[in-house]
C-alpha positions in Angstrom: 60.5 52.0 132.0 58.1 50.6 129.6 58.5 50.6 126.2 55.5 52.5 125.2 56.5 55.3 127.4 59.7 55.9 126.0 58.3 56.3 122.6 55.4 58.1 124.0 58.3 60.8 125.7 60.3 60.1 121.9 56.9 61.8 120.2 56.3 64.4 122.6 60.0 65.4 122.3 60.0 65.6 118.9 56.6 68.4 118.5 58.0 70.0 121.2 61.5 70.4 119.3 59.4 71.1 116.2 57.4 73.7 118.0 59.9 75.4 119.3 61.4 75.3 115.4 58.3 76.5 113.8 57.7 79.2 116.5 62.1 80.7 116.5 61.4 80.9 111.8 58.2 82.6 112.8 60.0 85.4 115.0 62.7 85.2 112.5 60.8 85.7 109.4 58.7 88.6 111.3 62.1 90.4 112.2 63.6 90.3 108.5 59.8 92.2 107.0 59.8 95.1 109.7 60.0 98.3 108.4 63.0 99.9 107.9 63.4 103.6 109.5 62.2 106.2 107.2 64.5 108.9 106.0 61.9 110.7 103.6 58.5 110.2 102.8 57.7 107.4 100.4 57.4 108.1 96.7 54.2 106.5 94.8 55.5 106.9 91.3 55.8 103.7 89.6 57.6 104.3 86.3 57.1 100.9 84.7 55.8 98.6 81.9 52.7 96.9 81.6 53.0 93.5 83.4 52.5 91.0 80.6 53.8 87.6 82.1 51.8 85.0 83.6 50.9 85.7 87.4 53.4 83.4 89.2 54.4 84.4 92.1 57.2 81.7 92.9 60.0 81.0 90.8 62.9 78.7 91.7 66.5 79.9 91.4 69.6 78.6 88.6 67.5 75.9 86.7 70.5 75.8 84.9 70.8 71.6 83.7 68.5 69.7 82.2 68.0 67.4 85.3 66.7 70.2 87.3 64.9 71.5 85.0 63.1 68.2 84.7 62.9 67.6 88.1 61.3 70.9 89.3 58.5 70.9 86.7 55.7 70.0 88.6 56.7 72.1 91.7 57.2 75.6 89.9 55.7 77.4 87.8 58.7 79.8 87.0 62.6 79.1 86.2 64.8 81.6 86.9 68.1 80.7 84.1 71.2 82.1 83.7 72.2 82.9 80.4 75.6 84.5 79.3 78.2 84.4 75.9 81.3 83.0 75.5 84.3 84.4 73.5 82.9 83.0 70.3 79.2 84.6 71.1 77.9 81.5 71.7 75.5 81.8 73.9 75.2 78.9 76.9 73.2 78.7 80.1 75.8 79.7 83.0 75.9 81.3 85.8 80.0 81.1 85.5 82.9 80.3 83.6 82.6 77.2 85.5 79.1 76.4 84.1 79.9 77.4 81.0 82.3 74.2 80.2 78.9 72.0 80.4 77.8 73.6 77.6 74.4 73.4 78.0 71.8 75.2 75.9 68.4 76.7 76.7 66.7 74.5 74.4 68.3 71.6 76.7 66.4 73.2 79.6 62.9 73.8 77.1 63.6 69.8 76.1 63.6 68.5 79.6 60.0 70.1 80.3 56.6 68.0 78.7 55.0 70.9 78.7 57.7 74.2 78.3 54.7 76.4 77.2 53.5 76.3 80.3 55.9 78.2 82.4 57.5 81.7 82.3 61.2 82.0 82.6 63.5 84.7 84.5 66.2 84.8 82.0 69.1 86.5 84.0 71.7 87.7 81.2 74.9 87.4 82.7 76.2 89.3 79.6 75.6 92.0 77.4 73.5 90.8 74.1 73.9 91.8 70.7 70.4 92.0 68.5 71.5 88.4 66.9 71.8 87.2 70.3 68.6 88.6 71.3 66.7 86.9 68.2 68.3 83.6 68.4 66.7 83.7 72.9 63.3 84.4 70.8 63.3 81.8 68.3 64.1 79.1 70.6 61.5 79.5 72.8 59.2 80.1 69.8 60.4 76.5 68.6 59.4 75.4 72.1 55.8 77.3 71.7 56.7 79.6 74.9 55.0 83.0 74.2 57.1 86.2 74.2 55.0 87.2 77.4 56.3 83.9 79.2 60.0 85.2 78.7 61.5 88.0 81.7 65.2 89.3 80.3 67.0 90.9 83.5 69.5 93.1 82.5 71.4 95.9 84.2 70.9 99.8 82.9 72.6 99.8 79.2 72.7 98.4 75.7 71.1 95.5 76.1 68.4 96.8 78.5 67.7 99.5 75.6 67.4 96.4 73.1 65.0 94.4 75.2 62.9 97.2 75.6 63.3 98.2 71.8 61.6 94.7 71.1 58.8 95.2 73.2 59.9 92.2 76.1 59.2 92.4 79.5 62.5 93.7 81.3 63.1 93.0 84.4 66.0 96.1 85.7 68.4 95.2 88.3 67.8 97.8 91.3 71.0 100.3 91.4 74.0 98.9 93.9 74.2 99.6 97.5 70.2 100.8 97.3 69.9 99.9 101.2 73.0 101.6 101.9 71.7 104.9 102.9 74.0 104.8 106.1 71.2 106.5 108.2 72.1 110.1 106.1 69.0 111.6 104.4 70.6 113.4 101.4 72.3 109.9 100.7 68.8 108.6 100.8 67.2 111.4 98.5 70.2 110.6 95.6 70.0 107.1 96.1 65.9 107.2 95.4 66.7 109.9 92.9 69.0 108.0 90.5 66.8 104.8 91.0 64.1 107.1 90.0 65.1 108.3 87.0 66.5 104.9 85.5 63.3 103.7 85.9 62.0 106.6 83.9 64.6 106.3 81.1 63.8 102.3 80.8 60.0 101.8 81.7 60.8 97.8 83.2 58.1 95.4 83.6 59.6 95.2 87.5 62.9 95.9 89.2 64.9 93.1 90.6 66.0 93.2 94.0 67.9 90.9 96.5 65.4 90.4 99.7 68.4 92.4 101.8 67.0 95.6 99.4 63.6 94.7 99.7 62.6 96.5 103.0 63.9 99.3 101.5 62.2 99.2 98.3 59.1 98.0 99.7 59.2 101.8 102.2 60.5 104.1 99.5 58.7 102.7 96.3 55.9 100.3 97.6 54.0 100.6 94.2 56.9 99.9 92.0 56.8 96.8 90.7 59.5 94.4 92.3 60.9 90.7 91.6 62.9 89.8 94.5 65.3 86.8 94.9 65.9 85.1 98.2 68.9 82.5 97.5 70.5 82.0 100.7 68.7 79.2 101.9 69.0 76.2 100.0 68.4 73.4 102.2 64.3 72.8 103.8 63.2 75.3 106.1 60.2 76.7 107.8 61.7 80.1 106.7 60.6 80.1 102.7 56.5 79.4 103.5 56.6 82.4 106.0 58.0 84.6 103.5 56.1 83.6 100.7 53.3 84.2 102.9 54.5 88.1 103.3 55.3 87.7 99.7 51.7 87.2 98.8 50.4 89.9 100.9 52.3 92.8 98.8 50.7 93.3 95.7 53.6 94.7 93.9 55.8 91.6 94.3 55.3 90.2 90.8 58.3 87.5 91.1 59.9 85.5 93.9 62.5 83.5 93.6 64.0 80.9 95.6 66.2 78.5 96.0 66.5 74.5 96.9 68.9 72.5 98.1 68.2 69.6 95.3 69.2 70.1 91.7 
């Protein structure tokens, strides 16, 4: 057999295996957005903030060391960082104990950027803040020229919540637990919409964050409340992420999502 015509069979094997790739993430993709069953009409309120940050739709997940914050710059236009205290109340970027030994500061991730102003940050706190704690987040990113706008604080329901909304920063409210896990019961369904209803009331978020396994729901039961949604399952490259963040785009109310990558 000539050489030619092995290579040529080599190439055609190869966009047919890439084909068949490309086509299985497309099916894939399309079966993780259909609509979940509805147990009770959708509800268009939309208790929320105004939305203040920067429209940037993708944001990459635990830019929590210097290199990757360095290293992502130019690909992202939002970090997603984990923030949380020690016994001391120091406060270090973390998303564990683990972390938490490096020691790492979030001015170490502002300093590894040329151009921090330029991005907005999803600061996950990992712990409950006290007002100092709070003030000392603000003043570093005002040494770093990062408007107040370009900072997201996700917090759960509480004191700090309360705080961040006391000072007028976007709040980003993590969704209440087991929100898709209506077990096909309708009353469970009306309580579970119910008490997410009413936190949004009591704390007026910029957006509520979600996993993408609550998505569906909170896409069919709230489709105008605002939502950042996180999608971290996937590190390594895949056809998967640009067909979501293709559904992504195409719902207005997602503000934020996040994503991961397998590089750091």
């Amino acid at each position: 057999m000539k050489k030619s015509r092995i290579v040529l069979y080599i190439v055609l094997l190869l966009i047919f295996s890439f084909g068949a790739y490309a086509a299985f993430m497309y099916v894939y993709t399309e079966w993780k957005f259909l609509p979940v069953e509805l147990l009770q009409e959708p509800n268009n309120a939309d208790p929320h903030a105004e939305w203040k940050a920067p429209d940037t739709l993708l944001y990459l997940h635990q830019v929590n060391t210097p290199r990757r914050s360095e290293r992502k710059e130019n690909a992202y236009g939002g970090y997603e960082i984990d923030l949380q205290t020690d016994a001391n109340g120091s406060l270090w970027v973390a998303h564990d104990k683990e972390e938490m030994a490096q020691e790492i500061k979030l001015s170490d991730i502002f300093s590894a950027l040329k151009n921090p102003a330029q991005k907005a940050y999803w600061l996950d706190l990992k712990s409950e803040l006290t007002p100092d704690q709070l003030e000392q987040i603000l003043l570093t990113a005002q040494a770093f020229h990062i408007p107040q706008e370009n900072l997201l604080l996700e917090s759960v329901p509480g004191p700090t919540a309360k705080l961040i909304n006391k000072k007028g920063l976007n709040l980003l409210l993590q969704l209440p637990a087991h929100f898709e896990k209506d077990f096909g019961d309708p009353q469970s369904r009306k309580e579970i919409n119910q008490n997410a209803l009413q936190e949004w009331e009591e704390y007026r978020p910029s957006a509520v964050s979600a996993s993408f396994g609550k998505y569906p729901y909170l896409r069919a039961y709230f489709p105008q409340m605002p939502k950042a949604i996180y999608y971290s399952s996937t590190k390594r490259p895949s056809l998967k992420k640009p067909f979501m963040v293709r559904h992504m785009k195409a719902d207005p109310s997602v503000k934020i999502f996040l994503i991961d990558e397998y590089t750091w």
